[in-house]
C-alpha positions in Angstrom: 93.2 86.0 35.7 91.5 85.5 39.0 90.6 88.5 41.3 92.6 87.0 44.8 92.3 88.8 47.6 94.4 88.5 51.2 97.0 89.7 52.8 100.8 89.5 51.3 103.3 87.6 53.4 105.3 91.5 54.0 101.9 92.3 55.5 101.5 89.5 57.7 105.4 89.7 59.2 104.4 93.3 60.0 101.7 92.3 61.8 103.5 90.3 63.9 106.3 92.4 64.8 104.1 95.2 65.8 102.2 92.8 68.5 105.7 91.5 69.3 107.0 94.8 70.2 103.7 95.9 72.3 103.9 92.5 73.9 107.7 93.5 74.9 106.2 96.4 76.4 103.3 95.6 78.3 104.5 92.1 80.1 107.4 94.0 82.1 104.9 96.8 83.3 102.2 93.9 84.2 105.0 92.3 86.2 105.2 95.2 88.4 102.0 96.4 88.9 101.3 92.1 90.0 104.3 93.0 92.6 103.1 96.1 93.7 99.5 94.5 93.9 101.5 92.5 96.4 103.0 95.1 98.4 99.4 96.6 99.2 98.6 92.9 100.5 101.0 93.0 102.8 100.4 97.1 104.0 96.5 96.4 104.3 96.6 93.0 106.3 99.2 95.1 108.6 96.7 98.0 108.9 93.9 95.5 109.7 95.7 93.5 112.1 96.7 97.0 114.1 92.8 97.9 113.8 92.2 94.4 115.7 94.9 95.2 117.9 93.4 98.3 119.3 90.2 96.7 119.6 91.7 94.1 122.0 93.7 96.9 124.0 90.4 98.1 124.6 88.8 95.0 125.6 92.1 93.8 127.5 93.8 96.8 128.3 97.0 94.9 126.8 98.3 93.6 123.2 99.6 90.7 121.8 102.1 89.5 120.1 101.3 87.2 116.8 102.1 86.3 114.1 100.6 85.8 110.7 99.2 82.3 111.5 98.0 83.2 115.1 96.6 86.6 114.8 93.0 85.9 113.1 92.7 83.5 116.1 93.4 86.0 118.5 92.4 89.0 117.8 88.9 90.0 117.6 87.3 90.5 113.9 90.1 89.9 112.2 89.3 87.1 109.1 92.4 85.3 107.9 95.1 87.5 106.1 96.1 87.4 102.2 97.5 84.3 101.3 101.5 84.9 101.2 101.9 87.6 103.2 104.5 87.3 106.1 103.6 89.4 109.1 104.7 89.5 113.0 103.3 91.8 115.5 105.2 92.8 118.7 104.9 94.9 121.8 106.6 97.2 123.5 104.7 97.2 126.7 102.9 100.5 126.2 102.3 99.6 122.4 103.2 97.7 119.6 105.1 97.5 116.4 104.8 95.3 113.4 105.8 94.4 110.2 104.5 92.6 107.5 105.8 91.8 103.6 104.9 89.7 100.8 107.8 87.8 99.1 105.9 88.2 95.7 106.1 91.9 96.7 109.1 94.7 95.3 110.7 93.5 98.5 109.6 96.5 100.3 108.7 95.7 103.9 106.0 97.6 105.9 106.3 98.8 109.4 104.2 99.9 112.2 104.7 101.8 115.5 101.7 102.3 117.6 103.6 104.7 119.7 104.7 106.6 116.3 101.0 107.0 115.2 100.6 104.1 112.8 102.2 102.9 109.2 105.7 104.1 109.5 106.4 103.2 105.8 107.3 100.6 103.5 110.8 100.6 102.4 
């Protein structure tokens, strides 16, 4: 009789249930780290776009509103925002508030009050 070596057929299905169960694990938590990946997208453009902000109040003595599509042309040093991200900036004549979210995101929205100190929260 021949010596065979390999693995039995038994073998082989357990195999493949085991990576069938860790893959039933691991997609659903990669899913939500991607979306939360997305939310801190949206909460750093804000920040960045309320840094530029301040730098033009300092320039202007006055901010401005914008939105994600007109602030890197407006205000200074800002490079364009994440791809995605929906953002609007407006002021309340002796600051400003914005908001910004990502539609990739957990559906969390991120705000901003100047007046309040900065990054009021995402919620």
């Amino acid at each position: 009789m021949k010596n065979e070596k390999g693995f039995t057929l038994i073998e082989l299905l357990v195999v493949i249930a085991i990576i069938g169960i860790l893959a039933a694990i691991a997609i659903p938590q990669f899913a939500e780290y991607r979306a939360r990946g997305f939310d801190a997208r949206s909460r750093s453009d804000l920040r960045n776009v309320a840094t530029a902000e301040e730098a033009y109040f300092v320039d202007n003595e006055v901010y401005k509103d914008c939105t994600q599509a007109t602030c890197p042309g407006l205000l200074p040093g800002l490079a364009a925002l994440s791809q995605g991200v929906t953002l609007a900036i407006t002021t309340t004549g002796t600051g400003f508030t914005g908001t910004s979210t990502h539609p990739n995101g957990t559906g969390v929205t991120c705000n901003w009050d100047s007046a309040s100190g900065g990054l009021t929260g995402c919620s």
